[in-house]
C-alpha positions in Angstrom: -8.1 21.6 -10.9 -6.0 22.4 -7.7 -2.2 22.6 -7.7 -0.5 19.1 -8.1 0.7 19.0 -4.7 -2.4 20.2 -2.7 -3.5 16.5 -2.8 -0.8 15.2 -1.3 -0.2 18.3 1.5 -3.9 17.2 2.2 -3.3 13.7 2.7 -0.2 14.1 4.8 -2.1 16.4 7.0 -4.8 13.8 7.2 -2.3 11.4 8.1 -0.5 13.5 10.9 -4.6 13.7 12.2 -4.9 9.9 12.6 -1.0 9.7 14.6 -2.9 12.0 16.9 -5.9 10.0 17.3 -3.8 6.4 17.4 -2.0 8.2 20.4 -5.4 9.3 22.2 -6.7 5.4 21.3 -3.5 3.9 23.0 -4.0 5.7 26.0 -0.8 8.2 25.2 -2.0 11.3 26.7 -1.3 13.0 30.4 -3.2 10.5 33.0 -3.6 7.9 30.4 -2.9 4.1 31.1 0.3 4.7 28.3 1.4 7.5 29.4 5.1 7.0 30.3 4.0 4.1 32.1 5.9 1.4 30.8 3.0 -0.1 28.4 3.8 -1.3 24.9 7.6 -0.2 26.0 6.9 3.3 25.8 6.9 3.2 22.1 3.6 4.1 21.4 4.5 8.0 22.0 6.4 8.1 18.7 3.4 8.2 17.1 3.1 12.5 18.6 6.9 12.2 17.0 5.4 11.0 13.6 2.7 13.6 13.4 5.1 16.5 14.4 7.5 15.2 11.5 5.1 14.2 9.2 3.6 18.2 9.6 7.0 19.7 9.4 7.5 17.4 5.8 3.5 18.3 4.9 4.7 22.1 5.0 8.0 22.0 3.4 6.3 20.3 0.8 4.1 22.5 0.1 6.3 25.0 -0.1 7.3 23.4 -3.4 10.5 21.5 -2.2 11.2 18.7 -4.3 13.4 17.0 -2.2 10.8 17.1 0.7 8.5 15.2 -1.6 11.4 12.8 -2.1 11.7 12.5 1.3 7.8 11.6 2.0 7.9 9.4 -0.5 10.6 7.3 1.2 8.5 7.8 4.4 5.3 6.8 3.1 7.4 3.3 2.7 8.0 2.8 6.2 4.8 4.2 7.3 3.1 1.7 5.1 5.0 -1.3 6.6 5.5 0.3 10.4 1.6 0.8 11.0 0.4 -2.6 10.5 3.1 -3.7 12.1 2.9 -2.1 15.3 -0.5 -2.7 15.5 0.2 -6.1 17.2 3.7 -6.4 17.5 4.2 -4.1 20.6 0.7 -6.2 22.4 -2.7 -6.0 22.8 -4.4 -2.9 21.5 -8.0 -2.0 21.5 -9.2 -2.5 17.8 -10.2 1.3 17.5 -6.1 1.8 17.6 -5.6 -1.5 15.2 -8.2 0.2 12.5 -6.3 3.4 13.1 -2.9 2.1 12.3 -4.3 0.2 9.3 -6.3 3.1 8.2 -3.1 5.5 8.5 -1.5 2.5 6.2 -3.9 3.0 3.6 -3.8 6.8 3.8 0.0 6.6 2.8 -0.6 4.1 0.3 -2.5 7.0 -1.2 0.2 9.5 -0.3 2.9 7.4 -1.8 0.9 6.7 -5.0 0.0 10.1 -5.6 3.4 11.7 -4.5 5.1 9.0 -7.1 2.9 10.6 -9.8 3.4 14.1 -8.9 7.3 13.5 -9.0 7.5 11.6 -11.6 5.4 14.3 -13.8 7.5 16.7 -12.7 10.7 14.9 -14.2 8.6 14.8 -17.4 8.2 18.4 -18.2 10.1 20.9 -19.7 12.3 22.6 -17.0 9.9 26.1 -17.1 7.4 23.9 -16.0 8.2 22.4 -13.2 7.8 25.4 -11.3 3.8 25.3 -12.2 3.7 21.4 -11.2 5.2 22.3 -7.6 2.9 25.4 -7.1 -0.2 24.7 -5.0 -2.4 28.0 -7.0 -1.7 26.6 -10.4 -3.5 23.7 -12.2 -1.5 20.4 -13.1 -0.8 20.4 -17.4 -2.9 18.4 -18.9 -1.5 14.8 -20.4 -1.6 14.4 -23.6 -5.0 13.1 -25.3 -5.2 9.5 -26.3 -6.9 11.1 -29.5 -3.1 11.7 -30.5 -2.6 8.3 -30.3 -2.0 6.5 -33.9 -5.5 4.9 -34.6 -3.3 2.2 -36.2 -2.4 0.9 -33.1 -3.9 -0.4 -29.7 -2.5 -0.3 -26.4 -3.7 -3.1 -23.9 -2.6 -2.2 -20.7 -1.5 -5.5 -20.0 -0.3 -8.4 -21.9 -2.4 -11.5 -21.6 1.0 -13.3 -19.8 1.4 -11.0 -17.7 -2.3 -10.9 -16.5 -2.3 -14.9 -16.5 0.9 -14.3 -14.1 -0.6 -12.4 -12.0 -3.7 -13.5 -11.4 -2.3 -17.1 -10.9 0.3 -15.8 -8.5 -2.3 -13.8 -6.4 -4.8 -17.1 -6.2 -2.0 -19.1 -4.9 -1.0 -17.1 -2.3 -5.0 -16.3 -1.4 -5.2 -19.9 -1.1 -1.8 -20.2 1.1 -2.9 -17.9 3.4 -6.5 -19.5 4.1 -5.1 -22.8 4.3 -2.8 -21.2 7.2 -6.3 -19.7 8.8 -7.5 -23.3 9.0 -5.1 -24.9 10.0 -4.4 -22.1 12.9 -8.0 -23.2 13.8 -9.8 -20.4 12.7 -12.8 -21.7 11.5 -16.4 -21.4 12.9 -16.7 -23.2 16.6 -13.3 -23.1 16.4 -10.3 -21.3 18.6 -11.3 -17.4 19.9 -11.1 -14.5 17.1 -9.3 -11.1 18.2 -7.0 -8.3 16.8 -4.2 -8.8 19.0 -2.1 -12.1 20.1 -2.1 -15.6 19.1 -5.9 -15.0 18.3 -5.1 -12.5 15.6 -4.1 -15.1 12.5 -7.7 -14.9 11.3 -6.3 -11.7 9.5 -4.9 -14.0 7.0 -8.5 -14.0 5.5 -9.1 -10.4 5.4 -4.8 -10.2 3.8 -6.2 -12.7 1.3 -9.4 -11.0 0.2 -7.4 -7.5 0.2 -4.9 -9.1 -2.5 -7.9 -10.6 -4.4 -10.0 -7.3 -4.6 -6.6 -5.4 -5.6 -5.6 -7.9 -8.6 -9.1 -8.0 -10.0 -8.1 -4.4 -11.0 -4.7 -5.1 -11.3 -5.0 -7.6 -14.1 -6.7 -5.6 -16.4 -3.5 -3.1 -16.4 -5.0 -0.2 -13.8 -1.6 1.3 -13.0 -2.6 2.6 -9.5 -4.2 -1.0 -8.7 -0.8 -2.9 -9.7 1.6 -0.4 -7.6 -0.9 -1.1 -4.6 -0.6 -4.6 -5.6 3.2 -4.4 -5.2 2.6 -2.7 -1.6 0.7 -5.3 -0.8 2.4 -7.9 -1.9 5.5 -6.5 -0.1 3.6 -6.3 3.0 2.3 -9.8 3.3 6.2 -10.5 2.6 7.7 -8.9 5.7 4.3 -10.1 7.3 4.9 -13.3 6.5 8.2 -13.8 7.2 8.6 -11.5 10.6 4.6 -12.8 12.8 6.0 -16.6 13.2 9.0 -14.6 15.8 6.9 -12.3 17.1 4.1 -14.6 17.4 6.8 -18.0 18.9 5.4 -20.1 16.2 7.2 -23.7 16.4 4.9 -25.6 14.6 6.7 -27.4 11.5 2.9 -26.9 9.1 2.6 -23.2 10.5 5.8 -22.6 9.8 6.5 -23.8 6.2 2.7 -21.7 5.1 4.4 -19.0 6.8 7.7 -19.1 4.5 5.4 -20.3 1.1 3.2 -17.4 1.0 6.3 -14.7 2.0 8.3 -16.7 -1.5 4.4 -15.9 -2.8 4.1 -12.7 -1.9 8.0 -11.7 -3.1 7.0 -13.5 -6.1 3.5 -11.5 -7.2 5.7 -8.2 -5.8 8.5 -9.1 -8.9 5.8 -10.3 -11.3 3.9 -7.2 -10.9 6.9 -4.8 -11.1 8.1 -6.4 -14.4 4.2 -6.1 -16.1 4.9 -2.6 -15.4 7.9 -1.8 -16.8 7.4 -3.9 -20.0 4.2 -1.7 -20.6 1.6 -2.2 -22.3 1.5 -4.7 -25.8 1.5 -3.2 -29.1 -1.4 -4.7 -30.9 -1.9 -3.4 -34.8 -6.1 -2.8 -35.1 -7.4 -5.0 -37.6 -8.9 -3.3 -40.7 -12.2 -4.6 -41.7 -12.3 -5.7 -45.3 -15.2 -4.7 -47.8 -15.9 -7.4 -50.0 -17.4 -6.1 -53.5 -20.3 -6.2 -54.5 
């Protein structure tokens, strides 16, 4: 298998590609309708600015610089909550840019994932190894086998509670966020569906199906599924909490879904950090008894 880090330089290369292409789609380029003109304030050009420091990170990084991977790991972070957001909060954009920006969201959901597990592997090694994690020619030391692992005992990868918790948590706040959709009016014959605007809260449905699909996985203790749970959950919060001023909401119903599913969302975010670190439940196997003949 590759080096540990040629995933991640991959991705981050990937992810300085699609900057590119969400300028292009905004119109950002010499002659374009954004090009210095004024449109979405001029602040669709950072996105040039994020793939030139994104490439300059992707290359120190793969020169095996540990602090560079702590430093994409912190941008990966605000990528993850700046691309959806600027998808509508700067106005209308055509929906090939909107897919972009979520589609460069979900690429450093990937980035941050994997860059979490390459650091965090690399604190786990003896110091000669480290070296060999952070090399991009050498292979990644194998874990240890589960076959190692006391037969004795079993290891769900969740506790029951904690499953219970968040599976309950994430149904609430699925249900939250379609009761906003219809009550916004976006139900069939009613009010105009877009990506942009006032005509955008139909999103709530695709935010609630995203947390559903994530916590089916996430409940049965898949580690990746419950730290993208956590992202998403932290998402929806600042979501939640930030469209209602960007979007002039003032009425008292929209409002009050608008601050229960941000509580929600903090709420499955906590839940699902603290099934993490309280690990998985130590379970003795039962020993089946032979009865004599």
């Amino acid at each position: 298998m590759a080096g540990a880090l040629r995933p991640v330089v991959l991705l981050m290369l990937f992810a300085s590609l699609l900057f590119v292409i969400d300028g292009i789609f905004d119109g950002v380029y010499p002659g374009g309708p954004a090009w210095f003109t004024g449109r979405y304030d001029n602040l669709a050009e950072i996105a040039y600015v994020f793939a030139i420091l994104n490439t300059v990170v992707a290359l120190m990084v793969a020169r095996g610089s540990e602090r560079s991977l702590q430093s994409r790991i912190a941008l990966s972070v605000f990528f993850i909550i700046e691309r959806p957001l600027t998808a509508f909060v700067l106005g209308p954009k055509p929906i090939e840019s909107v897919v972009t920006h979520f589609a460069t969201a979900g690429v450093e959901l990937v980035i941050l994932v994997t860059a979490l597990r390459v650091w965090r592997l690399g604190h786990s090694l003896a110091a000669g190894d480290v070296d060999t994690l952070f090399s991009l020619e050498t292979s990644i030391p194998a874990p240890p086998s589960d076959e190692a692992a006391p037969s004795s005992l079993r290891r769900p990868a969740i506790t029951a509670r904690n499953a219970w918790l968040i599976g309950g948590i994430t149904l609430g706040l699925a249900i939250v966020l379609v009761a906003d959709g219809v009550f916004e009016g976006f139900v069939p014959g009613g009010r105009d569906w877009s990506a942009s605007g006032d005509d955008s809260g139909w999103l709530v449905y695709l935010f609630a199906a995203v947390a559903l699909i994530v916590a089916v996985r996430a409940v049965h203790g898949g580690r990746l599924a419950m730290r993208a749970l956590i992202v998403v959950a932290l998402l929806l919060f600042v979501e939640r909490s930030f469209s209602p001023f960007v979007l002039r909401e003032q009425d008292p119903v929209a409002l009050g879904l608008h601050a229960v599913a941000a509580f929600v969302s903090l709420a499955l975010a906590l839940a699902t950090a603290g099934a993490i670190r309280a690990g998985p439940a130590l379970e003795r196997a039962s020993v089946p008894s032979l009865e004599a003949a």
